[in-house]
LOPA-660004 format. One record per residue (C-alpha): x, y, z; residue in one letter. Coordinates in steps of 0.5 Angstrom, whole numbers, plus 500, padded with zeros to 3 digits. Example, Ala and Ser with C-alpha at 12.3 -4.5 7.8 and 13.67 -1.06 7.14 Angstrom:
2
+-----+-----+-----+------+
!   u !   v !   w ! rest !
+-----+-----+-----+------+
! 525 ! 491 ! 516 !    A !
! 527 ! 498 ! 514 !    S !
+-----+-----+-----+------+
//
This chain:
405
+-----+-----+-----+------+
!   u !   v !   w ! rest !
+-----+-----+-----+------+
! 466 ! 147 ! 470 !    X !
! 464 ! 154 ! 467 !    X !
! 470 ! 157 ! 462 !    X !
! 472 ! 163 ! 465 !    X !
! 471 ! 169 ! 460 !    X !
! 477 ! 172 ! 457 !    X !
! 479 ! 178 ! 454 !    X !
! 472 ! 181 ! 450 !    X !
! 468 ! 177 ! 453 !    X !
! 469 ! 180 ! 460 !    X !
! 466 ! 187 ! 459 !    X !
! 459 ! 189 ! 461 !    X !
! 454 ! 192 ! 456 !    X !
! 451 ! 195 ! 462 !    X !
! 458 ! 199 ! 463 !    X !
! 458 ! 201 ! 456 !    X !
! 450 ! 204 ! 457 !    X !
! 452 ! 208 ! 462 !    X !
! 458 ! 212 ! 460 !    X !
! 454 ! 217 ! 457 !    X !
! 450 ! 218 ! 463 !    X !
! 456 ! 219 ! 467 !    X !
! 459 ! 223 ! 463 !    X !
! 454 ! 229 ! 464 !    X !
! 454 ! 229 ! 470 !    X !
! 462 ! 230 ! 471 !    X !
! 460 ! 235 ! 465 !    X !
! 455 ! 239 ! 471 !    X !
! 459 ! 238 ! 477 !    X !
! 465 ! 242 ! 474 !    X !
! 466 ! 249 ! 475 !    X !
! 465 ! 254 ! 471 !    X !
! 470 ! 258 ! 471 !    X !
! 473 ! 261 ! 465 !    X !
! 478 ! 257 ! 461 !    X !
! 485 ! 258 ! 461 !    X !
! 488 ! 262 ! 455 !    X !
! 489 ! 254 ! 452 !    X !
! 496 ! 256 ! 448 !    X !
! 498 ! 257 ! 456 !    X !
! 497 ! 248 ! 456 !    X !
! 503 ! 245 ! 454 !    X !
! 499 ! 240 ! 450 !    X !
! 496 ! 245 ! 445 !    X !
! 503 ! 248 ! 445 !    X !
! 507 ! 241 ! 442 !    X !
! 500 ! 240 ! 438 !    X !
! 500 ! 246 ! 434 !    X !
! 508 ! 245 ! 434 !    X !
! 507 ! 239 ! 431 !    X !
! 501 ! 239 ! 427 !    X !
! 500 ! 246 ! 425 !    X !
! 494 ! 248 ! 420 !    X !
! 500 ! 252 ! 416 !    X !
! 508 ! 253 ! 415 !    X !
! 510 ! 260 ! 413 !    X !
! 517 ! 259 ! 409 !    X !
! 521 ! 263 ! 405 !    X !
! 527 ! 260 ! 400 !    X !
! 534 ! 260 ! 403 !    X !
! 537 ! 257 ! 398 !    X !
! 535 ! 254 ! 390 !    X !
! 540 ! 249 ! 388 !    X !
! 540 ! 248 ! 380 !    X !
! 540 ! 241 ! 378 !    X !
! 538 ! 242 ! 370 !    X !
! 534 ! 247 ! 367 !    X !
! 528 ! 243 ! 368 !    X !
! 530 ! 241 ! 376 !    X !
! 531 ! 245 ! 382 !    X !
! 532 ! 244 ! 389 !    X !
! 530 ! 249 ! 394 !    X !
! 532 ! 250 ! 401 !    X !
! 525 ! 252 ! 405 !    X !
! 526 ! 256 ! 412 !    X !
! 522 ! 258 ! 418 !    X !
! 519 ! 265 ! 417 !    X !
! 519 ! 268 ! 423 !    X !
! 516 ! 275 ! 422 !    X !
! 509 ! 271 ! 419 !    X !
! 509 ! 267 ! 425 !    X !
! 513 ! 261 ! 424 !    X !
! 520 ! 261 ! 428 !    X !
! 520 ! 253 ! 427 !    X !
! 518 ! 249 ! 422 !    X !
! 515 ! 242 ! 425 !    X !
! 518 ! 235 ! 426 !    X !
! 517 ! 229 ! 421 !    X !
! 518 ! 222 ! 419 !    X !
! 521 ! 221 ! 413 !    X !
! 519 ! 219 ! 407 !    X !
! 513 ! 224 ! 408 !    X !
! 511 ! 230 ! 404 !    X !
! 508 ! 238 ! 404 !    X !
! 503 ! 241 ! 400 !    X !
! 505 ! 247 ! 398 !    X !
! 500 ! 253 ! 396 !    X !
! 502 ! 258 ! 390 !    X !
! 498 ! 264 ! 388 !    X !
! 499 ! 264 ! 380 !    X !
! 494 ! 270 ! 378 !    X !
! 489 ! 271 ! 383 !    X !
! 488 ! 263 ! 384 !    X !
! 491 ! 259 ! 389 !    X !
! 494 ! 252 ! 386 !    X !
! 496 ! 246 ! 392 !    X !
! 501 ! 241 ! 390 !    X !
! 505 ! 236 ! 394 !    X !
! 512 ! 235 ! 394 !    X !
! 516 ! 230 ! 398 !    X !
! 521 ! 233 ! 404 !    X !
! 528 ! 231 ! 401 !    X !
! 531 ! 233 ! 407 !    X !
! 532 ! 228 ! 414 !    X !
! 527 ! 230 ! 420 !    X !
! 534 ! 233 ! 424 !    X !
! 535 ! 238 ! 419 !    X !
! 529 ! 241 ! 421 !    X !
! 532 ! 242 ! 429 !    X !
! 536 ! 247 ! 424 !    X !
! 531 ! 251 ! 421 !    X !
! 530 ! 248 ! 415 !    X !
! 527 ! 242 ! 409 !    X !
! 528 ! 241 ! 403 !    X !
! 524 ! 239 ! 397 !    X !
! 526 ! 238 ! 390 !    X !
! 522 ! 241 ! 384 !    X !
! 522 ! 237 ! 377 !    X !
! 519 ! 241 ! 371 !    X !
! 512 ! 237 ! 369 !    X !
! 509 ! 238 ! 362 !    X !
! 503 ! 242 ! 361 !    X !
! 505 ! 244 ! 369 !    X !
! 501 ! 250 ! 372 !    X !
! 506 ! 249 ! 379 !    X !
! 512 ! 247 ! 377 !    X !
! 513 ! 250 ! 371 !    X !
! 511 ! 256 ! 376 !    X !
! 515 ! 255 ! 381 !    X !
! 522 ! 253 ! 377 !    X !
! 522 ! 259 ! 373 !    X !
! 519 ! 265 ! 379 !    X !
! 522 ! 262 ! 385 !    X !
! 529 ! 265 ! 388 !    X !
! 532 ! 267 ! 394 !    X !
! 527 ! 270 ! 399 !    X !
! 521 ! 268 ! 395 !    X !
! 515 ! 267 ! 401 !    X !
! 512 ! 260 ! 401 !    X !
! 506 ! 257 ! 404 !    X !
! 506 ! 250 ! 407 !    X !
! 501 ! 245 ! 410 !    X !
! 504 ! 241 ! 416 !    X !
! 508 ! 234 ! 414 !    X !
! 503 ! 229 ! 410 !    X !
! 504 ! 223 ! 408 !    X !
! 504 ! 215 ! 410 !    X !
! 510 ! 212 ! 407 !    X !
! 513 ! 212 ! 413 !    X !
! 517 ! 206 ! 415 !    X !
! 513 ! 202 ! 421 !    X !
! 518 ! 197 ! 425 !    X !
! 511 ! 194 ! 427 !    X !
! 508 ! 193 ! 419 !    X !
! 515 ! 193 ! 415 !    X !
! 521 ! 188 ! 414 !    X !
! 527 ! 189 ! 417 !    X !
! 530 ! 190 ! 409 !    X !
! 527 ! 195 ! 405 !    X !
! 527 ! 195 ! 398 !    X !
! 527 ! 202 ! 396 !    X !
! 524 ! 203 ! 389 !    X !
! 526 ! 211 ! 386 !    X !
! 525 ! 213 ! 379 !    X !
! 527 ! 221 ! 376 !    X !
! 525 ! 226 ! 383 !    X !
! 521 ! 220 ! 386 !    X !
! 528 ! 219 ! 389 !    X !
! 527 ! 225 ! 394 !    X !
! 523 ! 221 ! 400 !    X !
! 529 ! 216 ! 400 !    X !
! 535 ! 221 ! 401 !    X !
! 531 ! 223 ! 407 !    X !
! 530 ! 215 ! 409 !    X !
! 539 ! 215 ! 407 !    X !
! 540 ! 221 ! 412 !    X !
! 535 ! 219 ! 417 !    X !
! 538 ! 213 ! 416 !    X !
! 545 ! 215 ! 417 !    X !
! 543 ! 220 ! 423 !    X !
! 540 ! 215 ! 427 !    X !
! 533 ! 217 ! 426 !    X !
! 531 ! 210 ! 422 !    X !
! 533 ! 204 ! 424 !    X !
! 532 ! 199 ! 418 !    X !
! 537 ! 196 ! 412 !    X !
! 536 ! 200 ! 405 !    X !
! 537 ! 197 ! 399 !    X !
! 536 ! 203 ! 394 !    X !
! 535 ! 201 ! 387 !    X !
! 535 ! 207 ! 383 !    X !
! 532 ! 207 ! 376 !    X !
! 534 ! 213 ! 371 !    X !
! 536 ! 214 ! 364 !    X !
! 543 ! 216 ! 365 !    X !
! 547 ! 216 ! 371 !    X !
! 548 ! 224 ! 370 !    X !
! 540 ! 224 ! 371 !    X !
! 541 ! 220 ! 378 !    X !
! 540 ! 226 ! 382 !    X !
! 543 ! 225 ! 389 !    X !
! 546 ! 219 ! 387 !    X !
! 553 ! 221 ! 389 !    X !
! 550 ! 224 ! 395 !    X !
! 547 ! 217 ! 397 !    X !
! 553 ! 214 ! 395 !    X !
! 558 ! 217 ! 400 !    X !
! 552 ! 216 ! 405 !    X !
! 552 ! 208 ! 403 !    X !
! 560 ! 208 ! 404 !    X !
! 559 ! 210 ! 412 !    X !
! 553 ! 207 ! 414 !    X !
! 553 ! 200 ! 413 !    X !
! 545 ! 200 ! 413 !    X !
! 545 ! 204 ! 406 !    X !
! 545 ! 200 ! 399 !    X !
! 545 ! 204 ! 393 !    X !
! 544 ! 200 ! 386 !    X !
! 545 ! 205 ! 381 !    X !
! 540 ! 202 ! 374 !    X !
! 540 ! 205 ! 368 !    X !
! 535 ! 204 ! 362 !    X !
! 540 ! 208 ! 356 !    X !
! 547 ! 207 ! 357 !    X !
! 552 ! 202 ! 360 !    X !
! 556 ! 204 ! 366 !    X !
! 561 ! 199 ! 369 !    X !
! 559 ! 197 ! 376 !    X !
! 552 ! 200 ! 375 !    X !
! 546 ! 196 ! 373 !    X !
! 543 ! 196 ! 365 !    X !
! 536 ! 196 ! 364 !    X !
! 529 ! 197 ! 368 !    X !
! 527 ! 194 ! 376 !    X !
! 525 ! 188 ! 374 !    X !
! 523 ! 182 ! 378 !    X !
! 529 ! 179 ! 378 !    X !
! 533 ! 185 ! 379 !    X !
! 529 ! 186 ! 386 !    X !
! 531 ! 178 ! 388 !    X !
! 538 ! 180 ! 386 !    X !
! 539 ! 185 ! 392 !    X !
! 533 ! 182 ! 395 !    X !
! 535 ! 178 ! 402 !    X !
! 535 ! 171 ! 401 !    X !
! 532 ! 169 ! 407 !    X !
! 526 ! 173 ! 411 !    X !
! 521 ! 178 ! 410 !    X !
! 523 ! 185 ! 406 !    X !
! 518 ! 191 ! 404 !    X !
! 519 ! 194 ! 397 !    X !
! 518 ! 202 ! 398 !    X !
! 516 ! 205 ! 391 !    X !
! 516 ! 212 ! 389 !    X !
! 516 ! 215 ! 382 !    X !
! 512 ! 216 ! 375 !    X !
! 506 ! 214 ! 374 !    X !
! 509 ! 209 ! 367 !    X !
! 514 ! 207 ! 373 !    X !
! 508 ! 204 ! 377 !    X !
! 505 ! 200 ! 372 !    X !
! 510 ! 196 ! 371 !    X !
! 513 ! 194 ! 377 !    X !
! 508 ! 193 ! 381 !    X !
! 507 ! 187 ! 375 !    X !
! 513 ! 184 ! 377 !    X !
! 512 ! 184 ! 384 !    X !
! 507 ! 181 ! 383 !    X !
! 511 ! 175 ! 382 !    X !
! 514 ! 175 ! 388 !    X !
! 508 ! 173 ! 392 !    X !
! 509 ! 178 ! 397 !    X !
! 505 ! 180 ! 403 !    X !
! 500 ! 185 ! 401 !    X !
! 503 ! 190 ! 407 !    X !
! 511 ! 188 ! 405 !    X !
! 509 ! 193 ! 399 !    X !
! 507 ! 200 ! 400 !    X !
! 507 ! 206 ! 395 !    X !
! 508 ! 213 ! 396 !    X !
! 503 ! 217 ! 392 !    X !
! 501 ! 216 ! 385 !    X !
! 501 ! 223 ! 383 !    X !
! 495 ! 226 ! 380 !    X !
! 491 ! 222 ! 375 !    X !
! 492 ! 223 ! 367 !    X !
! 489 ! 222 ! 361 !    X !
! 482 ! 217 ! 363 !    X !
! 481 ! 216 ! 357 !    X !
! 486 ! 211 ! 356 !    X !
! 482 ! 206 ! 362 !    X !
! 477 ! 202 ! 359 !    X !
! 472 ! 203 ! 364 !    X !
! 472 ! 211 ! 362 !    X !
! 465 ! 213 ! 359 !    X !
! 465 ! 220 ! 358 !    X !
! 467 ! 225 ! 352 !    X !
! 475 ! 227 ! 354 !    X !
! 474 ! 232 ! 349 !    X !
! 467 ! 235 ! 351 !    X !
! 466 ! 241 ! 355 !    X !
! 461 ! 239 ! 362 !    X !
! 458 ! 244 ! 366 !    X !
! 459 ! 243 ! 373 !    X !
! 456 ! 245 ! 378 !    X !
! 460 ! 247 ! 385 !    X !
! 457 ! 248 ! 391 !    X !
! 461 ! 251 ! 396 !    X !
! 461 ! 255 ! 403 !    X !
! 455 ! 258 ! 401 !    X !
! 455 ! 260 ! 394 !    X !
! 454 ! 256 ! 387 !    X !
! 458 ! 257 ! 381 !    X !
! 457 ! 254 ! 375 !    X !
! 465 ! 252 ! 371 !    X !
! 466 ! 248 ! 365 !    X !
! 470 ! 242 ! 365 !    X !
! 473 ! 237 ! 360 !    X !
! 471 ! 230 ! 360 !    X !
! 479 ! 228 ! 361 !    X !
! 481 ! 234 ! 366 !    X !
! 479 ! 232 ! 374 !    X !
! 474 ! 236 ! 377 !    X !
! 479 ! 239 ! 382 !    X !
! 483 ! 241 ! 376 !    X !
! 477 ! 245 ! 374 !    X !
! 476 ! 248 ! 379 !    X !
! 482 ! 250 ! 381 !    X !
! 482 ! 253 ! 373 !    X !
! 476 ! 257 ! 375 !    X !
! 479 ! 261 ! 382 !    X !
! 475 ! 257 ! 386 !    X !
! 481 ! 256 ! 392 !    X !
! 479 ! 248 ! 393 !    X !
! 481 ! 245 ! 398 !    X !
! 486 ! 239 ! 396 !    X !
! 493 ! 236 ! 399 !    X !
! 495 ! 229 ! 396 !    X !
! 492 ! 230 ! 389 !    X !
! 492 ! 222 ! 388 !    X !
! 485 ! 220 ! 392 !    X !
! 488 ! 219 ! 399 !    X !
! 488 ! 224 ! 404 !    X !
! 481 ! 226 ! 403 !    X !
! 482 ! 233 ! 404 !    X !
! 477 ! 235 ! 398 !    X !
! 472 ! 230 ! 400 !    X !
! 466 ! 232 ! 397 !    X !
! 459 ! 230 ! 396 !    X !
! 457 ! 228 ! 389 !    X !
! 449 ! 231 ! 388 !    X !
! 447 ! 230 ! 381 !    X !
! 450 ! 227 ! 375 !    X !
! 456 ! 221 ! 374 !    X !
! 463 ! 221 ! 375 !    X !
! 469 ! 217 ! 374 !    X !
! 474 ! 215 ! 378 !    X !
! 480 ! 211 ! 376 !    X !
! 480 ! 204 ! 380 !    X !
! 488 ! 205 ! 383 !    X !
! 487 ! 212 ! 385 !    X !
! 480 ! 211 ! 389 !    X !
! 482 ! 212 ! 396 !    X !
! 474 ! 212 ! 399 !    X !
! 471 ! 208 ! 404 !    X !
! 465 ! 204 ! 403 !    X !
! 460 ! 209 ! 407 !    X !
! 463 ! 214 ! 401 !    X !
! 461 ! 210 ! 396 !    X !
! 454 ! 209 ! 399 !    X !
! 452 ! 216 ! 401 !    X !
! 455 ! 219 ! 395 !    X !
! 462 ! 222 ! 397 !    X !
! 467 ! 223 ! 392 !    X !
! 474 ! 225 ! 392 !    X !
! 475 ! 231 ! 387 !    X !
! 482 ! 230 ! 385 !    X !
! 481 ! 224 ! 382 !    X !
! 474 ! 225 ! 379 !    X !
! 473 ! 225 ! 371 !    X !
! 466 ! 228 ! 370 !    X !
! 463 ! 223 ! 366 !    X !
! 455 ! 228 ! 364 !    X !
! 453 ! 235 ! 368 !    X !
! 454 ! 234 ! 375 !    X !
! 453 ! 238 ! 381 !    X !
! 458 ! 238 ! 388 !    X !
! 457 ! 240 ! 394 !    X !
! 465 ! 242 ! 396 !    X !
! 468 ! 244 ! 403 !    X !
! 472 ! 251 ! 403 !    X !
! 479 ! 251 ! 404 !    X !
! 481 ! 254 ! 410 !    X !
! 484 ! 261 ! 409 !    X !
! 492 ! 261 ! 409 !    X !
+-----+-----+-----+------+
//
């Protein structure tokens, strides 16, 4: 008796030969009738709700956590085009374009606020001054109600996924990488998520814990949100003393069943959790990062070979024109570029989205193993991503333009 075909094997190739030739013929029979204006077709109209190429904003509110850390309160700004900012998961991101000087810098700030808040008119990021920052630094000291902003469309995948992550999240937060879990928190307690969090939160001092009152009252009435307070410099009762160990995660941890550890904050912090939880033998797709910021110091690897002190020549090919710009062997080609005011496209800066996706055409860059998020084609065919691409001889690119805001 023949086994009967299932699944795959049911298909024909001869069907899958064909599709191209009947395509065209569909193609030629139809009309040829001018199109309608495609905003009027309400398909395009939710694309371009959800998805659009930017969001004008305007500070509404600036809430001052310290001298070095702000709040700001982004809405829609109508008389530039925007009456709505777009819908997002949380735990996802926007990259914000400042103008410092005739350039334009793009840094990505994770939205504090819940997905609902955008129904009123708004998000929320917050902005923790970095040294050495051209943005923050900017933004902190010059931003004020009214100030005019410019925004992609939410990014980002650290978004909680019922059909990849454990009912439990283990939420991992150090200093302002706090922000994507206050909007998992008020998602959470609004009935827009729907998964337990177990927030372990890690600071100096409880008066550094930015949100953590806030979260806390979430916590006291939604009973699918934990906070752990843990401090590294100073004892508090009812708080924990120390860094997020291994042991610490099995603590909260549940004691039966799968959870997912969901990780946001410095770069230090990374280093030395993602070894403890190596230890709890997790599946790989229980533990997920949320973007590793930008990559700093690639001197530091043993795996770097150029001089972070000497100057290279790069070579940047872009929209049609070639300009020669200078670039430190420890400074990113993105970097570089941004210094030289040539607008480069760029969104995560942390080797992830592909946005400044750039082919390498001569010479030798280095790119840090934890933050290369090419493809295997990328690697064959030259590709690298400039945000994370440390020069280590002359080099030339050939580098897509930014869309113009």
């Amino acid at each position: 008796m023949a086994k009967q075909k299932t699944g795959i094997e049911q298909l024909s190739a001869g069907r899958f030969l064909k599709l191209a030739a009947d395509r065209l013929k569909f193609v030629s029979a139809a009309s040829d009738a001018p199109v309608s204006d495609l905003k009027d077709h309400l398909q395009n109209q939710l694309a371009e709700a959800l998805h659009p190429h930017v969001q004008f904003l305007t500070v509404g509110e600036v809430i001052v956590h310290s001298d070095d850390m702000k709040s700001y309160i982004l809405r829609a700004d109508p008389q530039r085009g925007t009456k709505q900012p777009a819908w997002f998961s949380a735990g996802q991101y926007l990259s914000i374009a400042v103008f410092i000087d005739g350039k334009m810098y793009c840094r990505p700030y994770s939205i504090a606020s819940s997905p609902r808040d955008t129904l009123d008119g708004f998000y929320m990021i917050t902005v923790k001054r970095v040294q050495g920052g051209v943005v923050s630094g900017y933004i902190l000291d010059n931003w004020k109600v009214g100030t005019s902003a410019a925004a992609s469309a939410p990014l980002g995948e650290f978004t909680y996924e019922p059909l990849r992550d454990a009912k439990t999240v283990i939420g991992i937060a150090g200093g302002s990488g706090i922000t994507p879990f206050r909007s998992f928190a008020k998602a959470i307690s609004e009935g827009d998520e729907d998964f337990n969090l177990v927030l372990l939160y890690g600071s100096r001092t409880l008066n550094d814990a930015v949100f953590s009152d806030e979260i806390a009252a979430m916590a006291k009435d939604c009973d699918k949100i934990k906070l752990v307070n843990v401090l590294s410099d100073e004892k508090v009762r009812g708080k924990e003393n120390g860094f997020i160990t291994a042991k610490l995660i099995r603590k909260y941890a549940p004691k039966e069943g799968d959870y997912s550890i969901f990780l946001c904050g410095p770069q230090a912090m990374y280093r030395f959790a993602d070894k403890e939880i190596e230890t709890l033998n997790l599946r790989r797709k229980f533990v997920r990062h949320e973007l590793f910021g930008e990559y700093f110091h690639p001197e530091n690897d043993a795996e770097y070979h150029g001089d972070a002190e000497k100057t290279y020549q790069v070579t940047v090919r872009m929209a049609g024109k070639t300009t020669v710009i200078p670039c430190k062997g420890n400074t990113s080609l993105l970097r570089a570029m941004e210094d030289a005011g040539l607008n480069p496209p760029s969104d995560c800066r942390s080797g992830r989205c592909g946005w400044c996706h750039s082919q390498l055409l001569a010479g030798e860059v280095y790119t840090p193993a934890s933050v290369d998020g090419r493809r295997e084609a990328d690697l064959i065919y030259g590709y690298i991503h400039p945000c994370c691409a440390f020069p280590e001889t002359d080099v030339t690119i050939d580098v897509p333009p930014m869309p113009g805001l």
